[in-house]
PDB file of N, CA, C and O in Angstrom:
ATOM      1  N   UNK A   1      74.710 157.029  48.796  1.00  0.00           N
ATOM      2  CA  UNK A   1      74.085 158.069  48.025  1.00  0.00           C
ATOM      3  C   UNK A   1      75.135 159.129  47.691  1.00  0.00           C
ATOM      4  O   UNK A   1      76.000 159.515  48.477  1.00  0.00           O
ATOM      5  N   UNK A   2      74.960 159.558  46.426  1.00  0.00           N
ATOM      6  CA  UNK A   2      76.386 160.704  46.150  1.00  0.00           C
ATOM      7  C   UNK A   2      75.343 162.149  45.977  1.00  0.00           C
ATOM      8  O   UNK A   2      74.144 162.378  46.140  1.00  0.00           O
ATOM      9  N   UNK A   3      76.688 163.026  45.508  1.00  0.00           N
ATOM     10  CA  UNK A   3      75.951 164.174  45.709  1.00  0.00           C
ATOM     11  C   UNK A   3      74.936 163.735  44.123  1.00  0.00           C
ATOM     12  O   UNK A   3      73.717 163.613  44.243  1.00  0.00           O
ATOM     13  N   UNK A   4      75.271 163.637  43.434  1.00  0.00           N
ATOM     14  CA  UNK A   4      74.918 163.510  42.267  1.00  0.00           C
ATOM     15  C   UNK A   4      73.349 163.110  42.230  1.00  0.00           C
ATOM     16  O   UNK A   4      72.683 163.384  41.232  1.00  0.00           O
ATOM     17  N   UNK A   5      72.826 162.509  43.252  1.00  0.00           N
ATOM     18  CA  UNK A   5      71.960 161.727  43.772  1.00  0.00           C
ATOM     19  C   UNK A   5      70.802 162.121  44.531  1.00  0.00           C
ATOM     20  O   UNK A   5      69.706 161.586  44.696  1.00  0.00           O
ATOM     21  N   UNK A   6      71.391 163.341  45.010  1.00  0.00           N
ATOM     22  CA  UNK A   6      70.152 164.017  45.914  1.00  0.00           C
ATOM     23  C   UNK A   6      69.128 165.032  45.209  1.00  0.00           C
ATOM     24  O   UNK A   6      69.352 165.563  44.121  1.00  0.00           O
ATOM     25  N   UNK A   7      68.214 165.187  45.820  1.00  0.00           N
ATOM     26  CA  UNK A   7      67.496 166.511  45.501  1.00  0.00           C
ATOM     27  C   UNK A   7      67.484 167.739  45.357  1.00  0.00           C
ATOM     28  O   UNK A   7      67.889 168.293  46.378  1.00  0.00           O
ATOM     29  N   UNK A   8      67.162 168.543  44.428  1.00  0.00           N
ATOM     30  CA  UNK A   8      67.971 169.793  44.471  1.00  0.00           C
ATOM     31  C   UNK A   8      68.041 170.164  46.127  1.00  0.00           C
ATOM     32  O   UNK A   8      69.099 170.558  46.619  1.00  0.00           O
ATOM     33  N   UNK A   9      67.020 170.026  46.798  1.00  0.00           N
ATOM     34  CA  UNK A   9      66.868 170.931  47.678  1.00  0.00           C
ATOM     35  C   UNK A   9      68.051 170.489  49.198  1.00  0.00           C
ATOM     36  O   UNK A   9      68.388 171.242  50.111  1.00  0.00           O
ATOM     37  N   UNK A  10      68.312 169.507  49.049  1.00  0.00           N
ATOM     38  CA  UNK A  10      69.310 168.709  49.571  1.00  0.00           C
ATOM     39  C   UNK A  10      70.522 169.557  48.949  1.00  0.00           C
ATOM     40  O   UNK A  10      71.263 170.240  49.655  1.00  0.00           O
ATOM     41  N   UNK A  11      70.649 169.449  47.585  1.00  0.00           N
ATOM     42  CA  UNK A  11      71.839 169.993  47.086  1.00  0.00           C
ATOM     43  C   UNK A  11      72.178 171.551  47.349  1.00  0.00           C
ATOM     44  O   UNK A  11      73.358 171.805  47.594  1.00  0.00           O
ATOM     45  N   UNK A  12      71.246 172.622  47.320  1.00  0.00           N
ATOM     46  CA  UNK A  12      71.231 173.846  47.605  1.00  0.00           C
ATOM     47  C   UNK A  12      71.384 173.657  49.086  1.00  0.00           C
ATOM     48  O   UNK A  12      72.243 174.460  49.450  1.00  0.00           O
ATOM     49  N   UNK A  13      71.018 173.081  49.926  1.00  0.00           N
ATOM     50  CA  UNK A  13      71.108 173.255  51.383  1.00  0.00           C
ATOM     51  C   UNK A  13      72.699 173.221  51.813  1.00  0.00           C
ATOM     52  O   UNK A  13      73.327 174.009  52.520  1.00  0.00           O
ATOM     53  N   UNK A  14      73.241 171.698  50.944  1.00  0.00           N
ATOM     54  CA  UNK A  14      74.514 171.682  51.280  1.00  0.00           C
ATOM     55  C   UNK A  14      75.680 172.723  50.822  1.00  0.00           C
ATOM     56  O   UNK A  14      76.689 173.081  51.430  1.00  0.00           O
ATOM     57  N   UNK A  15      75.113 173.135  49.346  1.00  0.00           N
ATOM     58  CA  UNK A  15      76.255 174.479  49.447  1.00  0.00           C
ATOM     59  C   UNK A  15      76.020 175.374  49.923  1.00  0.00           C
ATOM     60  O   UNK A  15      76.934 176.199  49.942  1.00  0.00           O
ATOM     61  N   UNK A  16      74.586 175.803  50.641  1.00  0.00           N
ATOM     62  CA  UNK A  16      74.217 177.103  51.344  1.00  0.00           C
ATOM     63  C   UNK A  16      75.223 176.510  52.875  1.00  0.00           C
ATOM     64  O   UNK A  16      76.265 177.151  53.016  1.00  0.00           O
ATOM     65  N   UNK A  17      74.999 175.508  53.840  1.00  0.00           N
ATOM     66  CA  UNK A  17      76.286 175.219  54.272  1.00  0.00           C
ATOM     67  C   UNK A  17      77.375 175.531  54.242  1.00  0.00           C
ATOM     68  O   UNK A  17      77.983 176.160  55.109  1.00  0.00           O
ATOM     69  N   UNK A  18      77.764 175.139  53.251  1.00  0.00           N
ATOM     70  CA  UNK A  18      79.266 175.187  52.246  1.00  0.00           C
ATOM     71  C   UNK A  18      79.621 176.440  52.707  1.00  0.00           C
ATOM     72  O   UNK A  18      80.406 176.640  53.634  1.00  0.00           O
ATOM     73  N   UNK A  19      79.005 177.338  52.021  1.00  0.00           N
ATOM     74  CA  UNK A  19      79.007 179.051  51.832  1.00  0.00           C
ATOM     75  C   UNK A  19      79.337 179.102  53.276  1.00  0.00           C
ATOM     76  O   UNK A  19      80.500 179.186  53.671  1.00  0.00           O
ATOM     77  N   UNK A  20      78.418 179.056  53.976  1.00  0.00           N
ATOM     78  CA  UNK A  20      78.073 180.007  55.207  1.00  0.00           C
ATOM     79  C   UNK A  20      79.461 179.504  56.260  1.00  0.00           C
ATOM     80  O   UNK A  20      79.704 180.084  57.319  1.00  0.00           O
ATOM     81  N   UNK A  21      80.287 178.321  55.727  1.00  0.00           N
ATOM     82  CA  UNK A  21      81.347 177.991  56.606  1.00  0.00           C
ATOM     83  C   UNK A  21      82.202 178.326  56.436  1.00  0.00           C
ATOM     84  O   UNK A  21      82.907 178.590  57.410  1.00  0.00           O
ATOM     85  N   UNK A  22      82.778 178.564  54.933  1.00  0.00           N
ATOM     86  CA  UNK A  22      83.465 179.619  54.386  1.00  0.00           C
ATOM     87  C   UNK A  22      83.746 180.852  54.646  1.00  0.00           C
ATOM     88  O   UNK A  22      84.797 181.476  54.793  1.00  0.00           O
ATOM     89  N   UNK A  23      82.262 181.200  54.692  1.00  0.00           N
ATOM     90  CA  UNK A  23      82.451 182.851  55.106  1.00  0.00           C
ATOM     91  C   UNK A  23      82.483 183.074  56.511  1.00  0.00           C
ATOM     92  O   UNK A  23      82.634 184.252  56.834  1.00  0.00           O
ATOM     93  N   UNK A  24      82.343 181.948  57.750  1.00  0.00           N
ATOM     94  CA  UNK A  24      82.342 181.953  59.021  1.00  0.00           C
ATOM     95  C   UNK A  24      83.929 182.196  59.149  1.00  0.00           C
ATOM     96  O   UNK A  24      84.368 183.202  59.706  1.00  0.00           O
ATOM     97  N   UNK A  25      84.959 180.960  58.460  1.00  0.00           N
ATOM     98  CA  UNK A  25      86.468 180.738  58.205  1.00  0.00           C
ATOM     99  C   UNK A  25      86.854 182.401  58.077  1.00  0.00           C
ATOM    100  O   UNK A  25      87.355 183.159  58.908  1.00  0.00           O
ATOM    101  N   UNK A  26      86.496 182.586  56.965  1.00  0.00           N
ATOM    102  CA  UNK A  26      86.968 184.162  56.427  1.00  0.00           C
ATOM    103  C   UNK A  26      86.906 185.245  57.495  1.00  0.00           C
ATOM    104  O   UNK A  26      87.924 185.907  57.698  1.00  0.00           O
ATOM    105  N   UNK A  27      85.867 185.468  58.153  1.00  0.00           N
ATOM    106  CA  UNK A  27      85.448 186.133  59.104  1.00  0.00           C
ATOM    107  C   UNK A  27      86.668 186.008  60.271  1.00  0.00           C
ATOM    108  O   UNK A  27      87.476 186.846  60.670  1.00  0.00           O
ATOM    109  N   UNK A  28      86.511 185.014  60.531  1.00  0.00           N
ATOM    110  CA  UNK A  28      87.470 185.115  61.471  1.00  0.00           C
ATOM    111  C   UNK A  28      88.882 184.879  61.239  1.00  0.00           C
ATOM    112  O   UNK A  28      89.766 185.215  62.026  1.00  0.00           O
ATOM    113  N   UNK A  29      88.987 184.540  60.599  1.00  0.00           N
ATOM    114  CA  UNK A  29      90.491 184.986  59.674  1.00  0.00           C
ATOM    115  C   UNK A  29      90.760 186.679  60.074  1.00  0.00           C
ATOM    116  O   UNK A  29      91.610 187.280  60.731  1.00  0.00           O
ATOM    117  N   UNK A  30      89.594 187.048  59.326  1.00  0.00           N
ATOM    118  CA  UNK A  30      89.997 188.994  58.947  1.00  0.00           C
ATOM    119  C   UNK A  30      89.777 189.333  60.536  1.00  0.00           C
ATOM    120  O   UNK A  30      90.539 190.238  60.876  1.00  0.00           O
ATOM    121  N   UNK A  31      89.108 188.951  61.397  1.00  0.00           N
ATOM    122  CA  UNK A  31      89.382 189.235  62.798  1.00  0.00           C
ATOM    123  C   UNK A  31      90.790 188.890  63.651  1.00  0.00           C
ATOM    124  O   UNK A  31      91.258 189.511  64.606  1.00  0.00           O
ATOM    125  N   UNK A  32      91.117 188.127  63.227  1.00  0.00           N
ATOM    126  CA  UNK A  32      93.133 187.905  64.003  1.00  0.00           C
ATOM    127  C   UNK A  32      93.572 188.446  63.449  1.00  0.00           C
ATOM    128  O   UNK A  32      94.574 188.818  64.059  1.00  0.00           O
ATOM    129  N   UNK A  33      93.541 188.986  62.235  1.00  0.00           N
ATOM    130  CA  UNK A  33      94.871 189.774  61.481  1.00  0.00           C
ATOM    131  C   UNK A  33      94.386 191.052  61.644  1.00  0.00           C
ATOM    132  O   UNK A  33      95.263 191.916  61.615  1.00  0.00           O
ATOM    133  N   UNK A  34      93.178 191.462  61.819  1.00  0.00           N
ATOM    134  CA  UNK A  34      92.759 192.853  62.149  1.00  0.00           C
ATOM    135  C   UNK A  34      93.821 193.016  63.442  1.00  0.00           C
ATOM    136  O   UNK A  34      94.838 193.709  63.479  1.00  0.00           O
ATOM    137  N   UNK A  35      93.170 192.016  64.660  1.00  0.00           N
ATOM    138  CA  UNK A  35      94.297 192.351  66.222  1.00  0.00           C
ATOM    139  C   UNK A  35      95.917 191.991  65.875  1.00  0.00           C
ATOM    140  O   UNK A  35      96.749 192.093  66.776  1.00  0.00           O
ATOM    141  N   UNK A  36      96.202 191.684  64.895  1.00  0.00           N
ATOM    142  CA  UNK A  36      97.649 191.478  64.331  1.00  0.00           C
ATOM    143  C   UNK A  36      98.022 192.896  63.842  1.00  0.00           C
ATOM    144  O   UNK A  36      99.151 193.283  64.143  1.00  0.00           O
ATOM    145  N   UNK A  37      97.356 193.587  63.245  1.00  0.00           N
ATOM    146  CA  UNK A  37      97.363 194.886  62.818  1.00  0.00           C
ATOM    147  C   UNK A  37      97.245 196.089  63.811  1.00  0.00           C
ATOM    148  O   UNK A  37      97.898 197.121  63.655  1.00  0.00           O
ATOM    149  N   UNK A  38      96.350 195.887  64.863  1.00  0.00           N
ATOM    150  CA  UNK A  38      95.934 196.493  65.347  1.00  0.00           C
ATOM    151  C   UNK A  38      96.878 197.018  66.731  1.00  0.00           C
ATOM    152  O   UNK A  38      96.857 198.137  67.244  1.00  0.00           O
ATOM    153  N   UNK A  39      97.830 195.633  67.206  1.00  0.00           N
ATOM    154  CA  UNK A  39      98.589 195.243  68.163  1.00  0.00           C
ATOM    155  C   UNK A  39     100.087 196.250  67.276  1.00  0.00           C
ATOM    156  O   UNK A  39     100.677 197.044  68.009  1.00  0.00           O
ATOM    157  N   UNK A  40     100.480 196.157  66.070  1.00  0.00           N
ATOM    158  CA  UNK A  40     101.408 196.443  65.876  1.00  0.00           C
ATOM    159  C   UNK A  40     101.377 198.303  65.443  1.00  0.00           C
ATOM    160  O   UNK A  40     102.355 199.031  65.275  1.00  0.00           O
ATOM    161  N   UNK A  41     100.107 198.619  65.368  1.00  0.00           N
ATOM    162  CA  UNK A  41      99.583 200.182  65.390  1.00  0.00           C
ATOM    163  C   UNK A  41     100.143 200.502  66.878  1.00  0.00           C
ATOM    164  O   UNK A  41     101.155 201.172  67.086  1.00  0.00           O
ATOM    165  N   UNK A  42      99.559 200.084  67.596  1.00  0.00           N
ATOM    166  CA  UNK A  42      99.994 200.320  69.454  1.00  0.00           C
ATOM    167  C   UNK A  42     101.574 200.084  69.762  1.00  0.00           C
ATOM    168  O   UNK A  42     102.284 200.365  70.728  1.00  0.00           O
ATOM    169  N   UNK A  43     101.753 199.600  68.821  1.00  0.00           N
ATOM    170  CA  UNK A  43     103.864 199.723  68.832  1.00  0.00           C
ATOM    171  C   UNK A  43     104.112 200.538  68.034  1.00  0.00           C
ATOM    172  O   UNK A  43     105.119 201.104  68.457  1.00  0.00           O
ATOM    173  N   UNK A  44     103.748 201.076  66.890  1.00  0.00           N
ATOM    174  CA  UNK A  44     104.284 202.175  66.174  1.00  0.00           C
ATOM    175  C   UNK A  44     103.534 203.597  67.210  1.00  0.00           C
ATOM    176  O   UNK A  44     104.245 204.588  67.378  1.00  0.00           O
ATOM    177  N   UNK A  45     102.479 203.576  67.675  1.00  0.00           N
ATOM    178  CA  UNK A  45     102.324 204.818  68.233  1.00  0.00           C
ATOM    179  C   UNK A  45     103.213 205.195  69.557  1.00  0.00           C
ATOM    180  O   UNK A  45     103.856 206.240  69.651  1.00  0.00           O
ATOM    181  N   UNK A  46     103.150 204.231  70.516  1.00  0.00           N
ATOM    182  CA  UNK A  46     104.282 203.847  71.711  1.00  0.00           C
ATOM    183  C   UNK A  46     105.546 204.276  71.710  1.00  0.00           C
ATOM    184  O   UNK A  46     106.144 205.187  72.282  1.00  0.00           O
ATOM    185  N   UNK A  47     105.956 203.073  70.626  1.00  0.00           N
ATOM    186  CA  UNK A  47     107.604 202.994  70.793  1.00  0.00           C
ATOM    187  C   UNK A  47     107.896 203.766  69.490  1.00  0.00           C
ATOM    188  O   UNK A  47     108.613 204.711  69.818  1.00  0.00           O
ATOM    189  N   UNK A  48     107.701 203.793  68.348  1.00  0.00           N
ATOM    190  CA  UNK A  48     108.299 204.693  66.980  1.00  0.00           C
ATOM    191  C   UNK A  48     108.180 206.247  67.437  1.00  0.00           C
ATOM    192  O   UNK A  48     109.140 206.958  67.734  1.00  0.00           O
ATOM    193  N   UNK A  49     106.802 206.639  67.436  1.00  0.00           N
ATOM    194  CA  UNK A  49     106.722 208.046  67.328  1.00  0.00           C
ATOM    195  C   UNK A  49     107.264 208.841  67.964  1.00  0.00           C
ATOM    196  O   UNK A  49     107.435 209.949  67.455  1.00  0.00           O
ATOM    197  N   UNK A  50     107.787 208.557  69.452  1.00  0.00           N
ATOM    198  CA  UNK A  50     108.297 209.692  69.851  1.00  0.00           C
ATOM    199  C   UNK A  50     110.034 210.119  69.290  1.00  0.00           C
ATOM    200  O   UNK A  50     110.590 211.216  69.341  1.00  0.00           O
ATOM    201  N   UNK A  51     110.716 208.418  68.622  1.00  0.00           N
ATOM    202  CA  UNK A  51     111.792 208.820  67.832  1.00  0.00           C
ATOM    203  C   UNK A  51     111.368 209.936  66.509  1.00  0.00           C
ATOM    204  O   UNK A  51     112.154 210.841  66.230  1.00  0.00           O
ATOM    205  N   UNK A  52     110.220 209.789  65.838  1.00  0.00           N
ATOM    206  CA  UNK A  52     110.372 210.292  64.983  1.00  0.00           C
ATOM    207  C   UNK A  52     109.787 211.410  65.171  1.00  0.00           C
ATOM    208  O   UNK A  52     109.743 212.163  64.198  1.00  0.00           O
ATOM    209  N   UNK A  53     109.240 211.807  66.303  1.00  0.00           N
ATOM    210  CA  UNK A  53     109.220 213.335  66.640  1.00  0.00           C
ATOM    211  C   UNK A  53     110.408 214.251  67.149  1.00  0.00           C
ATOM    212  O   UNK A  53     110.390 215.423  66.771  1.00  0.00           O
ATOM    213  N   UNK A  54     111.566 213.775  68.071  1.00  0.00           N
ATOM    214  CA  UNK A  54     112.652 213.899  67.926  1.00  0.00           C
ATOM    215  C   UNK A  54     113.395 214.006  66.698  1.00  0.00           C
ATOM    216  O   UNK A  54     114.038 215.014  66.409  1.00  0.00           O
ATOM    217  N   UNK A  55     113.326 213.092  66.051  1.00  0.00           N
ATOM    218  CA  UNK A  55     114.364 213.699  64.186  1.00  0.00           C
ATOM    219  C   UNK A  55     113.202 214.598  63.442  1.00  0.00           C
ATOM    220  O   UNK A  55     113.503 214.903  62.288  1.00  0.00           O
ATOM    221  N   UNK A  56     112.308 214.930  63.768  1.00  0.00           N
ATOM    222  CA  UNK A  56     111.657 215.965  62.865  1.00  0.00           C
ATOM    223  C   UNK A  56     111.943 217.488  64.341  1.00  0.00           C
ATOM    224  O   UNK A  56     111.819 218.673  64.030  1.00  0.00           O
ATOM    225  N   UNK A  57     112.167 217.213  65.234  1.00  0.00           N
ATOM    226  CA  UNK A  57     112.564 218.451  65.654  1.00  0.00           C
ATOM    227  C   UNK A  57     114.202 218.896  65.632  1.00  0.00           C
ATOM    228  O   UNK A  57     114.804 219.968  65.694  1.00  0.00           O
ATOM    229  N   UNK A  58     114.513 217.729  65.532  1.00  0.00           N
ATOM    230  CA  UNK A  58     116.175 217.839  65.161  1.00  0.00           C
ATOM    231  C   UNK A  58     116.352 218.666  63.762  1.00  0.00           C
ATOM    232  O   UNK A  58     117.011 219.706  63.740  1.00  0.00           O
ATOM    233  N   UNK A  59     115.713 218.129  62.582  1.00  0.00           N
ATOM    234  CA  UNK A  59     115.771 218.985  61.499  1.00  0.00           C
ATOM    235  C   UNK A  59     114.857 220.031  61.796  1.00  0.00           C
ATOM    236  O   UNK A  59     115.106 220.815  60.880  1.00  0.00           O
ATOM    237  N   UNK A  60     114.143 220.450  62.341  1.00  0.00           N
ATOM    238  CA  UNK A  60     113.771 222.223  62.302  1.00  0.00           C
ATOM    239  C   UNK A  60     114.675 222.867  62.843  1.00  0.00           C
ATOM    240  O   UNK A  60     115.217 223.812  62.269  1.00  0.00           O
ATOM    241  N   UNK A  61     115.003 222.467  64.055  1.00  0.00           N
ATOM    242  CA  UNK A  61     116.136 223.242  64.615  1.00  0.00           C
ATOM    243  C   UNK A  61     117.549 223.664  63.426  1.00  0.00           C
ATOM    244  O   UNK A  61     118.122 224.753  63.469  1.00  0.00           O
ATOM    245  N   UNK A  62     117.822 222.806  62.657  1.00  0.00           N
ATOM    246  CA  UNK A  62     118.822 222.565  61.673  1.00  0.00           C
ATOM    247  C   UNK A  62     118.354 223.417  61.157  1.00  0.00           C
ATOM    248  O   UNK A  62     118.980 224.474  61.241  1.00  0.00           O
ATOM    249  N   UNK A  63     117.058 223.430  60.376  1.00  0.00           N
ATOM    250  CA  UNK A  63     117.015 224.337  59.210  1.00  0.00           C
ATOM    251  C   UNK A  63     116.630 226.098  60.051  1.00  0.00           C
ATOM    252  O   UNK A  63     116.138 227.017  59.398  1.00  0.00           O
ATOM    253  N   UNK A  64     116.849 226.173  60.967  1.00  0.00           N
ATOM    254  CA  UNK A  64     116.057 227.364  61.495  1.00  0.00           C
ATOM    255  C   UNK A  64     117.780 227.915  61.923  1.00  0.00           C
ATOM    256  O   UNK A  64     117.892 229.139  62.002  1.00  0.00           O
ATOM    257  N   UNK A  65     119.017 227.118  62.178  1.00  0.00           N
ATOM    258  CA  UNK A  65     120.250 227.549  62.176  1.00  0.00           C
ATOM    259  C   UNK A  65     120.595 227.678  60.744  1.00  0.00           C
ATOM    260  O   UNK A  65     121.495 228.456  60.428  1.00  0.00           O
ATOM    261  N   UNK A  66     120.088 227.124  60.020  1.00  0.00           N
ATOM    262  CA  UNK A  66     121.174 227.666  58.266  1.00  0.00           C
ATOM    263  C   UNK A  66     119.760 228.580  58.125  1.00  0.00           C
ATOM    264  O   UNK A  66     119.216 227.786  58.892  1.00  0.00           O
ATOM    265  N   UNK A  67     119.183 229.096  57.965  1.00  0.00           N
ATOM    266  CA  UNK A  67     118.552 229.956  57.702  1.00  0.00           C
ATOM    267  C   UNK A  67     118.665 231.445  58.286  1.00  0.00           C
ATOM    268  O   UNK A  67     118.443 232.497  57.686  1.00  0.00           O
ATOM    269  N   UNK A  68     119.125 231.233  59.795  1.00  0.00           N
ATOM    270  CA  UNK A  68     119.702 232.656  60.262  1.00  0.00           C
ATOM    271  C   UNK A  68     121.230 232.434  60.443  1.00  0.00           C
ATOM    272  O   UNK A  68     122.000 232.875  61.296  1.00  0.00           O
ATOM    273  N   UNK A  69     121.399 231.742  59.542  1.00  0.00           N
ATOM    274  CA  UNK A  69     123.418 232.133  59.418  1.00  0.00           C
ATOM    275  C   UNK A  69     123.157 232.306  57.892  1.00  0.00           C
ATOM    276  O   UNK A  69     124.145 232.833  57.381  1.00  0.00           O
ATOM    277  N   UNK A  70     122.327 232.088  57.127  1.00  0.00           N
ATOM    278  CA  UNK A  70     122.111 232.735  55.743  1.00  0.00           C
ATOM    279  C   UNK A  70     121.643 233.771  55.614  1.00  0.00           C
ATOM    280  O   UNK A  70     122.038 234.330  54.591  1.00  0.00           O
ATOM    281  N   UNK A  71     120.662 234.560  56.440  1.00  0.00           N
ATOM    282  CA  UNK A  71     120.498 235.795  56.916  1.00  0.00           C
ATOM    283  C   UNK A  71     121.528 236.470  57.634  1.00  0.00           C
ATOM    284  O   UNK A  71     121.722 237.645  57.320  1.00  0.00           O
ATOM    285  N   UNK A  72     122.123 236.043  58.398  1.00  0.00           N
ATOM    286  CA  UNK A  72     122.771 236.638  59.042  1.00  0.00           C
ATOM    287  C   UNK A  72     124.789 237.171  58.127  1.00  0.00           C
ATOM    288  O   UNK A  72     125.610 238.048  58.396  1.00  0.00           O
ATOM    289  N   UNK A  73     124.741 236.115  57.132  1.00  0.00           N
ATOM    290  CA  UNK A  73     126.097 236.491  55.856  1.00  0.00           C
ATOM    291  C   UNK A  73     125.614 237.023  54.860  1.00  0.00           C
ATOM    292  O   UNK A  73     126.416 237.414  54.012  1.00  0.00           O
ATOM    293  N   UNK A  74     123.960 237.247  54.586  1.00  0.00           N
ATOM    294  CA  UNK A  74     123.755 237.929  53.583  1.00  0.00           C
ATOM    295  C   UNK A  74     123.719 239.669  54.293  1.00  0.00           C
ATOM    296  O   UNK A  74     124.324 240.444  53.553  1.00  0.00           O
ATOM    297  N   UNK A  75     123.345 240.094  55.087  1.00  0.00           N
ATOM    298  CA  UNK A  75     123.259 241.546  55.783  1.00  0.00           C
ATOM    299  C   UNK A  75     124.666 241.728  55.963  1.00  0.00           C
ATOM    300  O   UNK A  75     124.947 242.775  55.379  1.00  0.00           O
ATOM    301  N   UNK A  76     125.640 241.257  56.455  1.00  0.00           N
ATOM    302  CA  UNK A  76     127.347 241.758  56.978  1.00  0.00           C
ATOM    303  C   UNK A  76     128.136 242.541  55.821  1.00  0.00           C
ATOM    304  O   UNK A  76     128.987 243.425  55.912  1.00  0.00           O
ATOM    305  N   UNK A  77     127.491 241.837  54.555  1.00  0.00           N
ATOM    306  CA  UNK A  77     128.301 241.893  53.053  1.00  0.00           C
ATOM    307  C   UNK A  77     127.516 242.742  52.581  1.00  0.00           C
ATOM    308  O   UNK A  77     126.320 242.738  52.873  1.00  0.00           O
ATOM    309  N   UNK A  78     128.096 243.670  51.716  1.00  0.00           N
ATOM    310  CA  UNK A  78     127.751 244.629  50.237  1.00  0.00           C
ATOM    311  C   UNK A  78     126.885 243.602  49.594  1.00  0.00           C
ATOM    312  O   UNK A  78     126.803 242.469  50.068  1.00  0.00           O
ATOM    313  N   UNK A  79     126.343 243.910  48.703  1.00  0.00           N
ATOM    314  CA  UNK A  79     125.641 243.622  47.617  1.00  0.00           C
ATOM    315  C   UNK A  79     126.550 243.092  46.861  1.00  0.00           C
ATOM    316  O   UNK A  79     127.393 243.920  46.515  1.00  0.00           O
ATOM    317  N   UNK A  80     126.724 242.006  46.452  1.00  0.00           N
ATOM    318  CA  UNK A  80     127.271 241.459  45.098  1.00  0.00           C
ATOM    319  C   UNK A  80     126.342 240.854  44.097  1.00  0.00           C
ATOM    320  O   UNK A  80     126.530 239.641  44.006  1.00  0.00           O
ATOM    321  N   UNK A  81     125.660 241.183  43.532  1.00  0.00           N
ATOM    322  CA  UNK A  81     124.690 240.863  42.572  1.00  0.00           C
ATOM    323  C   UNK A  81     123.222 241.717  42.324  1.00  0.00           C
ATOM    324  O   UNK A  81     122.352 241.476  43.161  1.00  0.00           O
ATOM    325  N   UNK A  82     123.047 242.211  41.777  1.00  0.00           N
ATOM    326  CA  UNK A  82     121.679 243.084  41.204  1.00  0.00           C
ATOM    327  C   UNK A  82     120.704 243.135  42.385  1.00  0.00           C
ATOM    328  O   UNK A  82     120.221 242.269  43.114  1.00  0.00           O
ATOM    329  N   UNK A  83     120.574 244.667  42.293  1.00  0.00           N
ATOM    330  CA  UNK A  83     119.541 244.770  43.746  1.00  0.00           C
ATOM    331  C   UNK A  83     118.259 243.967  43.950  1.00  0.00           C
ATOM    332  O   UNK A  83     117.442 243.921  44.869  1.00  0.00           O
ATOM    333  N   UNK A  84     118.370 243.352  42.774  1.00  0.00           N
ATOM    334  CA  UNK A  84     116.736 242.575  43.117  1.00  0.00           C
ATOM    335  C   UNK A  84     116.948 241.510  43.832  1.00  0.00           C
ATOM    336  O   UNK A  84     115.946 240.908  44.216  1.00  0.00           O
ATOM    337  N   UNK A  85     118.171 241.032  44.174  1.00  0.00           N
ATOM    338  CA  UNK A  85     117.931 239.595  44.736  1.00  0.00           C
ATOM    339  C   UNK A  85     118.027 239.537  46.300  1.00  0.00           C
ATOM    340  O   UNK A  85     118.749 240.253  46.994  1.00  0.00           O
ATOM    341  N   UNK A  86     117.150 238.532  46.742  1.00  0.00           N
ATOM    342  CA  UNK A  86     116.514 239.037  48.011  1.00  0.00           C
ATOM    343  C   UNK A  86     117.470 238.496  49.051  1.00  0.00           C
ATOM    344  O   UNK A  86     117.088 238.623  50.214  1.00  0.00           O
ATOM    345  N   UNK A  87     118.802 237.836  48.824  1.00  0.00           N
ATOM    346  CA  UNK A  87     119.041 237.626  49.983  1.00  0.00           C
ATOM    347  C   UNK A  87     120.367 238.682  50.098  1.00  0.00           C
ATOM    348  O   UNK A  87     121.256 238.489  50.929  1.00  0.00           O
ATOM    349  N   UNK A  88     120.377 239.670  49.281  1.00  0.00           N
ATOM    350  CA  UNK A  88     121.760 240.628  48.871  1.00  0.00           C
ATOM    351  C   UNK A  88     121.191 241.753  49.753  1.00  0.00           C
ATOM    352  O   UNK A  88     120.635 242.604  49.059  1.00  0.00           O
ATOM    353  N   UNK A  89     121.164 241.992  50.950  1.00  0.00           N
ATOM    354  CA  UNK A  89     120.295 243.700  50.956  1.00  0.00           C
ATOM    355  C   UNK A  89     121.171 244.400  52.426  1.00  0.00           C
ATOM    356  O   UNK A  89     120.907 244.355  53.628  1.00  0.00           O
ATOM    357  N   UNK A  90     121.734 244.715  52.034  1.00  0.00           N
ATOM    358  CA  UNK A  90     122.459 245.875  52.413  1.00  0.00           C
ATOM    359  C   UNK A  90     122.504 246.361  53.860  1.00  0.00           C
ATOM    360  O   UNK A  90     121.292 246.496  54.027  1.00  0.00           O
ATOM    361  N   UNK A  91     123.087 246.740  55.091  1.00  0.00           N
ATOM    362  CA  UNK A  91     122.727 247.049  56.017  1.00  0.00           C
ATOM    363  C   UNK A  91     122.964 248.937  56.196  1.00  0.00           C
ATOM    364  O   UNK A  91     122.603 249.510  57.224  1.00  0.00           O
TER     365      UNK A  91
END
């Protein structure tokens, strides 16, 4: 007997089958790669972040030294440029 051959209701049963094994496959597909995802989140929070909290405190520190040695060569010196500009001001 082929498919060609059966009754609808035979025929709807078998792709309602069909379907539902498919989407069983899929399902658990998107469940291992979720814990594939999920496993490699728990290594970036672990092992990455605390490097990259270190180079983001490395550059504040950086910018918090050129910022008071740019304060600190703009006050020593006269004014060379029009009183409006804010890093020229006079001690």
């Amino acid at each position: 007997m082929t498919f060609a051959n059966l009754k609808i209701g035979s025929k709807l049963g078998t792709c309602f089958a069909a379907l539902t094994a498919i989407t069983l496959l899929l399902g658990a597909l998107a469940f291992t790669e979720a814990s594939k995802i999920y496993s490699q989140g728990e290594e970036i929070a672990t092992n990455w972040m605390p490097s990259v909290r270190a180079a983001a405190e490395m550059r504040i520190a950086a910018n918090q030294m050129r910022r008071t040695e740019a304060d600190s060569s703009c006050l020593r010196r006269p004014s060379p440029g029009p009183p409006n500009w804010p890093c020229c001001r006079t001690v």
